[in-house]
N, C-alpha and C positions, 0 to 999 in steps of 0.2 A: 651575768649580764649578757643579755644577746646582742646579735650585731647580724647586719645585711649586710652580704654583700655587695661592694662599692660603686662597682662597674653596673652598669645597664647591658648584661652579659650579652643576648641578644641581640638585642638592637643597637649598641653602641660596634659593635661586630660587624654587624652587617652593610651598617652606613659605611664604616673604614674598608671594607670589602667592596661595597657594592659596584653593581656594572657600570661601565663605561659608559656616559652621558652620549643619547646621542645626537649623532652628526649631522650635521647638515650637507647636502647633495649640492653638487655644481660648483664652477670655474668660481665662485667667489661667494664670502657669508653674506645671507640677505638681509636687507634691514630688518630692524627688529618691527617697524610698522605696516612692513608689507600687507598688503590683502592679499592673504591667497585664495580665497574662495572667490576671489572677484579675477584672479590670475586663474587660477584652475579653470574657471566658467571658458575666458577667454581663449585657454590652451586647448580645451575639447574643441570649440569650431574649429580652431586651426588643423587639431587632427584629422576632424570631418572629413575639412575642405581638402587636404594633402595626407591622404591614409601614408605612412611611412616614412614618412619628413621626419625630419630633427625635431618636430613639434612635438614627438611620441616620447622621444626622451626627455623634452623641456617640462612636459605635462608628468609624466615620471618623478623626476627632482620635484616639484612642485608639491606633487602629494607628498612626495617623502619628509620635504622641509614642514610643510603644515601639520604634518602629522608629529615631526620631532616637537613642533610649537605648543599644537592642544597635550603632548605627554607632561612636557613641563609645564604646566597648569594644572596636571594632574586630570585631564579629560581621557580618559582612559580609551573608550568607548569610540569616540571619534579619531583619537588616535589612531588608535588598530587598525580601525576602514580605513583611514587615509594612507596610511602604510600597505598596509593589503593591497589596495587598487596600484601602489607603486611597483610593489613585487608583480602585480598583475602585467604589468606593463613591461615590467624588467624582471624577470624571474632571476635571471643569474648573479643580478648585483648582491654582490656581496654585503655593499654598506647598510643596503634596504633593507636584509636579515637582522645583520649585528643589531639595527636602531630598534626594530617591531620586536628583536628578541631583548633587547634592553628596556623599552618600553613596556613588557610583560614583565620584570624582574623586579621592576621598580613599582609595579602592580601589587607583584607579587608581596612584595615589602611593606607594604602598603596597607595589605593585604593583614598581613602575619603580626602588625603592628594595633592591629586593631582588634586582634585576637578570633580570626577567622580564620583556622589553620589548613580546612578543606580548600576553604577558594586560595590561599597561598600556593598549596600545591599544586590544585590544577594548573597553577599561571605557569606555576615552574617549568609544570611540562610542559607547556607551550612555549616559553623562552628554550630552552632546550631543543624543541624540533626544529629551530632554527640554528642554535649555537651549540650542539651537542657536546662540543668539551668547553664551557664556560664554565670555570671551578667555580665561580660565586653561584651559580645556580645550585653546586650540588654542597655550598657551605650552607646558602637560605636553607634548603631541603632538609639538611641537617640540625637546623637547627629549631623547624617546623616541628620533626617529629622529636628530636629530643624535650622540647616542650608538653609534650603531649607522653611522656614517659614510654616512648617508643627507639630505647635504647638502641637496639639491634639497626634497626634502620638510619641512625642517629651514625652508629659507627661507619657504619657501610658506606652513606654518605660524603662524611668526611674525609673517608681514604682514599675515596673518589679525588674529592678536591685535592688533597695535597697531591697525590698521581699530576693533576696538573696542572699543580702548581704549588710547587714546596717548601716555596716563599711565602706563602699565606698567613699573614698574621696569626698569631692568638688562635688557630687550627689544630695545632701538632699542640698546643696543650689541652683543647675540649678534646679532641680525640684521646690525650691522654685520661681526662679526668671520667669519659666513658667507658671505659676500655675499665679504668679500677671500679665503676661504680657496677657496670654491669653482672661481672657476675652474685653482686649483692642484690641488689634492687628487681633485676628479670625475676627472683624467687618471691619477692612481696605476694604477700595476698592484697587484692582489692576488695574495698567498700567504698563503693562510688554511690552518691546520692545527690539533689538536684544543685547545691552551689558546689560543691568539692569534692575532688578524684584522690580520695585516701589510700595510699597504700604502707600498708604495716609489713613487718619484716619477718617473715616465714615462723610459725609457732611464738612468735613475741606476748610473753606472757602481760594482760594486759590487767593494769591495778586497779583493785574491786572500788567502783564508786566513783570512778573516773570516768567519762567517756569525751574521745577528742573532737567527735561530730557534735556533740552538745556544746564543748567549749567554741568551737569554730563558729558555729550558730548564733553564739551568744555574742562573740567579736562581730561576725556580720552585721549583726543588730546593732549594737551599740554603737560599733568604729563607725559604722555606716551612715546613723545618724545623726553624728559630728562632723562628716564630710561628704553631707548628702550625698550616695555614691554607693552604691549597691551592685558588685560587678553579676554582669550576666553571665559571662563563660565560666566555666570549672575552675578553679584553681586545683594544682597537684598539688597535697601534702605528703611529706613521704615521714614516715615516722620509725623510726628507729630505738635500739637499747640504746645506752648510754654507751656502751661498750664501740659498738658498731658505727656511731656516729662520728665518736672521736677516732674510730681507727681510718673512716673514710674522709676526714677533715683533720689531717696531723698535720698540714701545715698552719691550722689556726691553733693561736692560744688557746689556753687553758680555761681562762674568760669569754670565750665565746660560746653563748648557749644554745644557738637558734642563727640559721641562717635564711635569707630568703635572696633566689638568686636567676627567679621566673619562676623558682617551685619553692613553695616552704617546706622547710625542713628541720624536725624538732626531734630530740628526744622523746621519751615515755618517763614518769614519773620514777623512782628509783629512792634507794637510799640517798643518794646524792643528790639529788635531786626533787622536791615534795610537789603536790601538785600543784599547789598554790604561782610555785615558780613556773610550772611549765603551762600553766594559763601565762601567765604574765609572758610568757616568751613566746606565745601564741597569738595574743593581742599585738606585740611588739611586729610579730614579723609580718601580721593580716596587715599592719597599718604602713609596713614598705608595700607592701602588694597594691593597697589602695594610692599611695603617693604614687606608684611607679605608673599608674595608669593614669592619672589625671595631672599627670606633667610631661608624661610621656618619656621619661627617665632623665628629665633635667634639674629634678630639685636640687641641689645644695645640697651636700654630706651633713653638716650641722643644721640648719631644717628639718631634711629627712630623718637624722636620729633623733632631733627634737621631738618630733611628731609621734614616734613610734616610741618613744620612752616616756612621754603622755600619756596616749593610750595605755602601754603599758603599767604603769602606775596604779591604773585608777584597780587593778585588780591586783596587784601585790606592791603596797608604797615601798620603794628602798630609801638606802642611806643616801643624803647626802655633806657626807662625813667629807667627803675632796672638796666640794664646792666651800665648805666652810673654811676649812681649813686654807684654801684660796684666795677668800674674801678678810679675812683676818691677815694675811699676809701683805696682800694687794700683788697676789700673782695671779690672775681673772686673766681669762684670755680674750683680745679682743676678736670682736666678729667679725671681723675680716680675716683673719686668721684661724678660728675655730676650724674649719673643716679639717686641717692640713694636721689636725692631734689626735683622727679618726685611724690611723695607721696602724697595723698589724704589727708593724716593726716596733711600736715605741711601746716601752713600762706599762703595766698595767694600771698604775696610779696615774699615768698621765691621759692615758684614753679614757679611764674612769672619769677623772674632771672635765674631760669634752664632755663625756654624756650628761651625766649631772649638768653644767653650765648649761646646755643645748635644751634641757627639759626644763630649766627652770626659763629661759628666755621664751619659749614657748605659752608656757606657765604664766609670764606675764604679760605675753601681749592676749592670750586668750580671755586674763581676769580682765584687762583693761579694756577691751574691745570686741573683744567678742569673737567666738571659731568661725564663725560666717564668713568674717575677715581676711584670716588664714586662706578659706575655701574660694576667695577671689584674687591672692596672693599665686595660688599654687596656679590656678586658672594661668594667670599672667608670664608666669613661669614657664606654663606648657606653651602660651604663645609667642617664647625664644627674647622674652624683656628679662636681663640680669635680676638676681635677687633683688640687689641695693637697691634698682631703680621699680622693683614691684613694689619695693616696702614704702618705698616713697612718697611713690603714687597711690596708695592705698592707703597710709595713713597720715598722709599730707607733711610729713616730716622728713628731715635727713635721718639715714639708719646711725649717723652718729651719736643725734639725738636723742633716738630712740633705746641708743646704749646703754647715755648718762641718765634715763628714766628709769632703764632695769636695774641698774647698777642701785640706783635709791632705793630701788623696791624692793634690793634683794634681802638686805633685813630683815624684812615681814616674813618670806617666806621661809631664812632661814630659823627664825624663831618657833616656827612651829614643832609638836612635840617630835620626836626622829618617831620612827616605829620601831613597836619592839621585837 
């Protein structure tokens, strides 16, 4: 059974990290309906008219304030100039830096989120020629290049940050889990080709008849055209023995076949493993990849594994021997609750009947209504509207309702033949 990891590793990081919002200049906060370009207009005559009056520092604040304004709106560009022209004015303030170099960070984030990881960096360094020890600059940096399987830089980075600042959340363990990955992964060979950055594990003897760029292609294709969504940037796969995978993930069960955590990460076929399985744990982890980008890493745990145990399916059907044995019981977990059975800590049989439950609720809102559906569910998701109330609005019903219909349906679907 595969499993993604939980967390939005990235970007759930960086937002709890991210720079200090910035601030507003002068004796008191401005309304929120000020006109500053119509304030601005009127502070240049005054400078005109009195070169070196207080009008020079009013007109200063003014740019700074409009500028903190257009950043939160995400106006980047006029931000910048409006900041700029303030430092222009006041080089030495302090606050004018923190805000154009916070205004850059949150670019940059912006940036890295959308999976541009050059223009990330350059902002970075521009946030930095202002604030040169701002440990969140060099946790983003970090986490720029460790996306990008640029380990070394990754570590460097974050030793940085905690230097200063060693309070850093969730820092002191990516640094730890680079520091173990590295020197496995720096020895990969590459096969990079136009959707995905494969790297295999130094002399990995690889199984005749198999090939993973074929399987990855075939997921693109398929997953893709279930959730219209084709990513344009590389995805990093890193593939591994079986050996090397578990020894680099000992603290995940023994169930867990396939991670995806910004980079998929899968075994290679094996004894233990046939290929059949390691498509399907291929399929599983492309389809967190595609969730995580068109929600923007807020799906739902029971969603997300629904979706990816779906896809997965359709190229290797498993049991669902939990979910039955559940439903003959009437120990069915409700969906408000499913996520919280997704836990690394809990029995194998009981994370097994999340996934099964999660794939068959899937399973029947896609027979009943169609994946289209789904694909304006997740939309709504990524635009910060709760599950309950996307499902509601999409399919005109309470998600309670929507329970007591799978729950009817689930019959059907457990009647079919198991696989053998």
């Amino acid at each position: 059974m595969s499993c993604a990891v939980r967390r939005a590793v990235g970007v759930a990081l960086l937002l709890a990290l991210g720079a200090s919002p910035a601030c507003w200049a002068g004796d008191k906060e401005p309304p929120e309906e000020q006109d500053w370009p119509t304030l601005i207009t009127r502070l240049q005559q005054d400078v005109y008219q009195r070169p070196g009056s207080s009008a020079q520092r009013q007109l200063a604040v003014a740019y700074n304030n409009y500028g903190v304004s257009l950043g939160n709106t995400k106006q980047w560009s006029l931000a910048t100039q409006q900041l700029e022209e303030a430092l222009r004015l006041d080089a030495d303030n302090l606050q004018f830096r923190r805000n154009l170099s916070n205004i850059y960070m949150n670019q940059a984030l912006d940036a890295h989120q959308q999976h541009r990881p050059d223009e990330a960096l350059r902002l970075v360094e521009k946030a930095l020629a202002h604030q040169p020890t701002l440990p969140q600059a060099f946790v983003l940096r970090g986490e720029v290049e460790y996306g990008r399987q640029r380990l070394k830089e990754a570590k460097a980075a974050w030793t940085r940050a905690l230097e200063l600042d060693p309070q850093l959340p969730d820092v002191k363990e990516r640094l730890e889990r680079v520091t173990q990955e590295l020197p496995v992964e720096s020895k990969f060979e590459r096969l990079s080709q136009a959707y995905f950055d494969l790297r295999y594990e130094e002399h990995l003897e690889r199984p005749v008849g198999f090939d993973v760029r074929d399987a990855l292609l075939e997921a693109r294709r398929l997953v893709g055209s279930d959730f219209a969504y084709w990513p344009k940037r590389k995805l990093v796969v890193l593939i591994y023995s079986a050996e090397k995978f578990r020894a680099l993930r000992q603290e995940t069960p023994d169930w867990v076949g396939g991670q995806f955590d910004g980079k998929i990460r899968v075994p290679l076929p094996s004894a233990a493993l046939n290929q059949a399985a390691v498509k399907q744990i291929l399929f599983h982890e492309y389809t967190h990849a595609i969730v995580f980008d068109l929600t923007a890493g807020k799906c739902p745990t029971w969603l997300n594994e629904g979706l990816a145990e779906y896809e997965g399916r359709t190229q290797l059907p498993g049991s669902l021997a939990y979910l039955i044995q559940a439903h003959q019981s009437g120990r069915l977990i409700p969906w408000r609750e499913l996520s919280d059975f997704f836990a690394m800590s809990l029995p194998a049989d009981t994370v097994g009947l999340a996934y099964q439950e999660a794939y068959s609720i899937v399973a029947h809102l896609v027979t009943r209504f169609g994946f289209w559906r789904i694909r304006r569910v997740l939309k709504s998701i990524a635009g910060g509207q709760p599950w309950d109330q996307a499902l509601s609005a999409e399919y005109r019903q309470k998600p309670d309702r929507l329970e007591t219909q799978w729950r009817t349906w689930l019959p059907e679907l457990l009647a079919q033949p198991s696989p053998s």
